[in-house]
C-alpha positions as CSV (number, residue, x, y, z in Angstrom):
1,X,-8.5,-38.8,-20.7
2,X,-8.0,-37.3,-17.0
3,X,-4.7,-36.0,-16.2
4,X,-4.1,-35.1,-12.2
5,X,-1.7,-32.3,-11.5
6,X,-1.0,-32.0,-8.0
7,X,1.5,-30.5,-5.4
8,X,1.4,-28.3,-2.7
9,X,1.5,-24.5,-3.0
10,X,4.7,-23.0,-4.0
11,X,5.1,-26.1,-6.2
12,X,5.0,-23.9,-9.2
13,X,1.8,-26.1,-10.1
14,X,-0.5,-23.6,-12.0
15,X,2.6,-22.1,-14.1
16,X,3.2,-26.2,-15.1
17,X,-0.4,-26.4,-15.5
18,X,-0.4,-23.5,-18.0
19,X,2.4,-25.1,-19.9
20,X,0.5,-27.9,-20.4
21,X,-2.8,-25.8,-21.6
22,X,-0.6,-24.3,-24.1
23,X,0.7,-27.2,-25.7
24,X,-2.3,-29.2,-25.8
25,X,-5.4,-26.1,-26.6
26,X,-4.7,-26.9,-30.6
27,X,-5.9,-30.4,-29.8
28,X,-9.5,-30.0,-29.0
29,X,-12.4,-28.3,-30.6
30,X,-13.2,-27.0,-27.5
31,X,-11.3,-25.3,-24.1
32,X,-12.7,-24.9,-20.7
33,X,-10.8,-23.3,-18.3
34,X,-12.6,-23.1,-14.6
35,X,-9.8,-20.4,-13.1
36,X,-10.7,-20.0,-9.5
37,X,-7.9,-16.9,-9.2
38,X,-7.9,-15.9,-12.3
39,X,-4.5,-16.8,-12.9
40,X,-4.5,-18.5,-16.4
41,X,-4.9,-14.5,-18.5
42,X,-1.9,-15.1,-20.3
43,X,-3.6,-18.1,-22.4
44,X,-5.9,-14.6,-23.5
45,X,-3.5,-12.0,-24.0
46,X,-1.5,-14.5,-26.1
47,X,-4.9,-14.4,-28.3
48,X,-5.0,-18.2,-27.6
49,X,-9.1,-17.9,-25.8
50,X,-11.1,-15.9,-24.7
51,X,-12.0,-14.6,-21.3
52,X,-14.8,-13.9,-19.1
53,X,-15.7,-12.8,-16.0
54,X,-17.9,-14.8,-13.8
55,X,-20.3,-13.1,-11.5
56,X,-23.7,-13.1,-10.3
57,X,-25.2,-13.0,-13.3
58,X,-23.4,-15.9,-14.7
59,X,-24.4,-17.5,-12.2
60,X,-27.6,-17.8,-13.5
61,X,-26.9,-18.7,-17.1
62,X,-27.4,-22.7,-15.8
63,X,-26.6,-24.9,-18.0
64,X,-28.6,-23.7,-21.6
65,X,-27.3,-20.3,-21.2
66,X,-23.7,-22.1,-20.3
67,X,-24.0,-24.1,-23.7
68,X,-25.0,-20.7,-25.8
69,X,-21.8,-19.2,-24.3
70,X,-19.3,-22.0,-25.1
71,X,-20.6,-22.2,-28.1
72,X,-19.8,-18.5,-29.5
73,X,-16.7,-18.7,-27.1
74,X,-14.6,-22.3,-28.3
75,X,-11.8,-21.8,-26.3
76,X,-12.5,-19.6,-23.2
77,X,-11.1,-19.3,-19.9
78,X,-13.9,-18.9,-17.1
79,X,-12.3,-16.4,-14.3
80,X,-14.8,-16.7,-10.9
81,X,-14.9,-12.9,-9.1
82,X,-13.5,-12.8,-5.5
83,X,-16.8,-12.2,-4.0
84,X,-18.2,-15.3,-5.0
85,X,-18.2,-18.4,-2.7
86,X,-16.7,-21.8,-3.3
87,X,-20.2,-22.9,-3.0
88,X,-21.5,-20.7,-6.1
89,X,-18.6,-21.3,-7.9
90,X,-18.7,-25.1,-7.6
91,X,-22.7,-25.1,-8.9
92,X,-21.3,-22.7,-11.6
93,X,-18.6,-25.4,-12.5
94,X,-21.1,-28.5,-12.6
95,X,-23.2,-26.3,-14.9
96,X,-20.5,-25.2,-17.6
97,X,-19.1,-29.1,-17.4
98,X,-22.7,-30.7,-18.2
99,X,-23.2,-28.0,-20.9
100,X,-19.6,-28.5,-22.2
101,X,-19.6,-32.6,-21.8
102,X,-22.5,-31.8,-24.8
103,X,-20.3,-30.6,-27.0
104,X,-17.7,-32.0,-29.8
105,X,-14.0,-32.9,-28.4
106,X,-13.9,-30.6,-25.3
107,X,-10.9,-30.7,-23.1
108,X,-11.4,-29.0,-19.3
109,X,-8.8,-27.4,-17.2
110,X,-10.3,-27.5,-13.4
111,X,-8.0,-25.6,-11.3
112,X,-8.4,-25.5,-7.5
113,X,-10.0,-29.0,-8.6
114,X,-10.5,-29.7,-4.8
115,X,-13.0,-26.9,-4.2
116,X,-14.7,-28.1,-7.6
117,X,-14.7,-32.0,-6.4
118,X,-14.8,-31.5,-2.9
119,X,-15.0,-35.6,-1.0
120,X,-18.8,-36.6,-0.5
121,X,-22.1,-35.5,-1.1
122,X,-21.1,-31.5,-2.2
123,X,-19.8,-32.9,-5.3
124,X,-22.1,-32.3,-7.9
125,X,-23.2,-35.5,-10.4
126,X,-21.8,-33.3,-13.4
127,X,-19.0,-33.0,-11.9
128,X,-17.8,-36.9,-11.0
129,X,-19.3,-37.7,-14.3
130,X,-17.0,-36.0,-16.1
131,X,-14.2,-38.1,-14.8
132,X,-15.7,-41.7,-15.0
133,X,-17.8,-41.5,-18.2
134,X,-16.4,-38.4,-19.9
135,X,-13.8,-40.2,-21.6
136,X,-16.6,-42.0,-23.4
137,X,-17.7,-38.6,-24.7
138,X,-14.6,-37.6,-26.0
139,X,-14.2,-34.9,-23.1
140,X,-10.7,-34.4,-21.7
141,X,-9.8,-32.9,-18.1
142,X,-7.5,-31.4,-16.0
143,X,-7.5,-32.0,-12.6
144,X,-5.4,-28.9,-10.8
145,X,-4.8,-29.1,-7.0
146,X,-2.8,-28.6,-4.3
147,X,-5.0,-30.8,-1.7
148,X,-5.6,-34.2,-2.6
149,X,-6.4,-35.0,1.1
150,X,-9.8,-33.6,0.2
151,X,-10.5,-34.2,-3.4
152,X,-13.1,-36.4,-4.3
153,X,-11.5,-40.3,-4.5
154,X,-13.6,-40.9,-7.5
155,X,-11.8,-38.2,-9.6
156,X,-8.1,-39.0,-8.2
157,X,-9.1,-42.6,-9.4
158,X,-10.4,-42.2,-12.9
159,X,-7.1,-40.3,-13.7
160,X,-5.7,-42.6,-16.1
161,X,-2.1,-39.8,-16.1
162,X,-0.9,-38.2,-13.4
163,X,1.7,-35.3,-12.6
164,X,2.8,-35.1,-9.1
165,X,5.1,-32.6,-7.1
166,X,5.8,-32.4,-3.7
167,X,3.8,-32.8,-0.9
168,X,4.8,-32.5,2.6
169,X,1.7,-34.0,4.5
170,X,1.2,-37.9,5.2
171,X,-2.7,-37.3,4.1
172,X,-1.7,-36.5,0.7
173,X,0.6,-39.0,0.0
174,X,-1.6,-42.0,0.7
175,X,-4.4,-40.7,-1.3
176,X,-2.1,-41.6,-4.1
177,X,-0.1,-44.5,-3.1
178,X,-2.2,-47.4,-4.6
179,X,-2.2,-46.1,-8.5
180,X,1.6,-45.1,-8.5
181,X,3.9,-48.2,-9.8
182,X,6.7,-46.0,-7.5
183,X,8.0,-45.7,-3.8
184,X,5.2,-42.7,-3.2
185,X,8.5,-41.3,-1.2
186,X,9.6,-40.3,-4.2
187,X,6.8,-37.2,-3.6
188,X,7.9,-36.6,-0.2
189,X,9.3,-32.9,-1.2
190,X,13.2,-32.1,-0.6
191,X,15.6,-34.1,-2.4
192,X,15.7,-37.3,-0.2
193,X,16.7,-40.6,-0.9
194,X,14.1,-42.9,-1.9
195,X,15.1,-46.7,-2.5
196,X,13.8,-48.6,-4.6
197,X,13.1,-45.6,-7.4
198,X,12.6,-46.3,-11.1
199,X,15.5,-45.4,-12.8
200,X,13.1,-43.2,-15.6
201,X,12.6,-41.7,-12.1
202,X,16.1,-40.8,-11.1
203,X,17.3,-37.3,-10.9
204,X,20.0,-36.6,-13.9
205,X,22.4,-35.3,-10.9
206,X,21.9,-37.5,-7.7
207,X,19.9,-40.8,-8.7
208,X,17.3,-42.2,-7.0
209,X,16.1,-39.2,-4.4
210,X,12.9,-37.2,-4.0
211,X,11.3,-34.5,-6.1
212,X,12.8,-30.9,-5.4
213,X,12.3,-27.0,-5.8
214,X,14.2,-24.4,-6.4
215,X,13.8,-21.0,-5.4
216,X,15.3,-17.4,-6.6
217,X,17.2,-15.0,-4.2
218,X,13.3,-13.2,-3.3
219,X,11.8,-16.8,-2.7
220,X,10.1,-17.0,-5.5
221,X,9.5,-20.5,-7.4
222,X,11.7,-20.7,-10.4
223,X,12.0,-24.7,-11.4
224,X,10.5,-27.7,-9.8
225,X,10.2,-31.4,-10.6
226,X,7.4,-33.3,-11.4
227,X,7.4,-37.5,-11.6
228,X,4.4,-38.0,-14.3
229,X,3.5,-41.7,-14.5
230,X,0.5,-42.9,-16.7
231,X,-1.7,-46.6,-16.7
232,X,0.1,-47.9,-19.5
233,X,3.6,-47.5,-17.8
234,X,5.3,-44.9,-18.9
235,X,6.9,-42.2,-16.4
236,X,9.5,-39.5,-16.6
237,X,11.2,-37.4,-14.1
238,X,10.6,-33.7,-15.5
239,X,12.3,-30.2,-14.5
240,X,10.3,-27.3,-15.1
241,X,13.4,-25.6,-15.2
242,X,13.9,-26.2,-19.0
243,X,10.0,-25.9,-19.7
244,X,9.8,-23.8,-23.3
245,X,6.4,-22.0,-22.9
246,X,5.6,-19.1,-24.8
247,X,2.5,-17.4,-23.0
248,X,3.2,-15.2,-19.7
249,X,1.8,-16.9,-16.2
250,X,0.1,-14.2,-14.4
251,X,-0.7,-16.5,-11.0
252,X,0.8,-15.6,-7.9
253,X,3.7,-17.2,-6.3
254,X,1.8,-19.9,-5.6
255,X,-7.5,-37.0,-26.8
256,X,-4.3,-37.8,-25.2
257,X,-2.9,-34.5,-22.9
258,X,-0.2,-32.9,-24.9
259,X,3.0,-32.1,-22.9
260,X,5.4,-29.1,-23.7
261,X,8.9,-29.7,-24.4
262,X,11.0,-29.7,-21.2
């Protein structure tokens, strides 16, 4: 399956993302991740994959030398060096995808997914084939973004799940209007009321409103709330707040998909 995790930045997205990679990495026979900021080493100090470093040299592997890797390395997270542009890293990405769609039961975790999928023709075949005929294979993603305004329409509509925070911009909230069942107001970030809200979708405290953050005394990011929603019609209003996850997130401030408990 695809499962779309999106807000802006500040959201607390990638520490929710990480949540979910824990829960669900004893699933699959295989675990991708494609960590643009190398934020996701606390899946590897937690001795839960592996970790590499991706520079010029991997660069080069293409996609046999990509399938001898993830084969000696099952669960691995892929961490792209600062000097490499998005352009290298997204040829990089189509490269591991096609060598890991070969494998048995792999499940992908694609963060900065927007940089990956980019709209239009610098999306790589590989790439928007994992997300319409992946499934088929038995290969799992996770989309990770905090610009749906330019991710590729193709990927945001193959996501048969999706977890959404806030957004604050009118160009993200109608990329996702048509496949939510929901007032898409419900995204529009701050607490506001939003009529016509699901009551799965209601806030324990004040009903019906919008999905809201909270921060510490220094600013930082410590709960948010999530609406996820699905095509069979189930949704949930969630609050990271009460998320139990074991491994450390290092990021800065900034089969079916296992969630954590909340």
């Amino acid at each position: 399956m695809n499962l779309l995790l999106a807000a802006i930045s500040g959201w607390g997205k990638s520490y929710h993302a990480q949540g979910i990679m824990e829960e669900s990495i004893s699933d699959y026979s295989h675990f991708i991740v494609l960590d643009f900021c190398d934020e996701y080493r606390g899946l590897v100090k937690a001795g839960l994959a592996s970790h590499a470093i991706v520079g010029e040299v991997e660069a080069g592997l293409g996609v046999s030398g990509w399938m001898d890797v993830l084969e000696q390395n099952k669960k691995v997270v892929l961490a792209r060096v600062e000097s490499m542009t998005v352009d290298e890293w997204r040829q990089v990405c189509a490269d591991v995808i096609e060598a890991g769609r070969r494998l048995d039961d792999p499940l992908f975790a694609i963060d900065e997914a927007h940089f990956v999928a980019p709209q239009g023709e610098k999306c790589p075949k590989p790439i928007t084939g994992l997300a319409t005929t992946g499934r088929g294979e038995g290969a799992s993603a996770l989309w990770i973004t905090q610009r749906l305004s330019t991710l590729e329409e193709t990927v945001i509509a193959q996501c048969q799940s999706r977890m959404l925070g806030g957004f604050n911009t009118d160009s993200d909230l109608n990329k996702i209007e048509d496949p939510l069942e929901y007032p898409v107001d419900a995204h529009n970030a701050g607490g506001h009321d939003v009529r016509g809200l699901p009551e799965d979708l209601h806030a324990d405290d004040e009903g019906g409103i919008s999905v809201r953050r909270w921060e510490n005394g220094d600013g930082d990011t410590v709960g948010s709330e999530w609406l996820f929603s699905d095509d069979s019609g189930d949704m949930k209003r969630i609050n990271t707040r009460g998320m139990d996850m074991q491994t450390t997130h290092y990021g800065s401030q900034g089969n079916p998909i296992s969630l954590p408990t909340y």
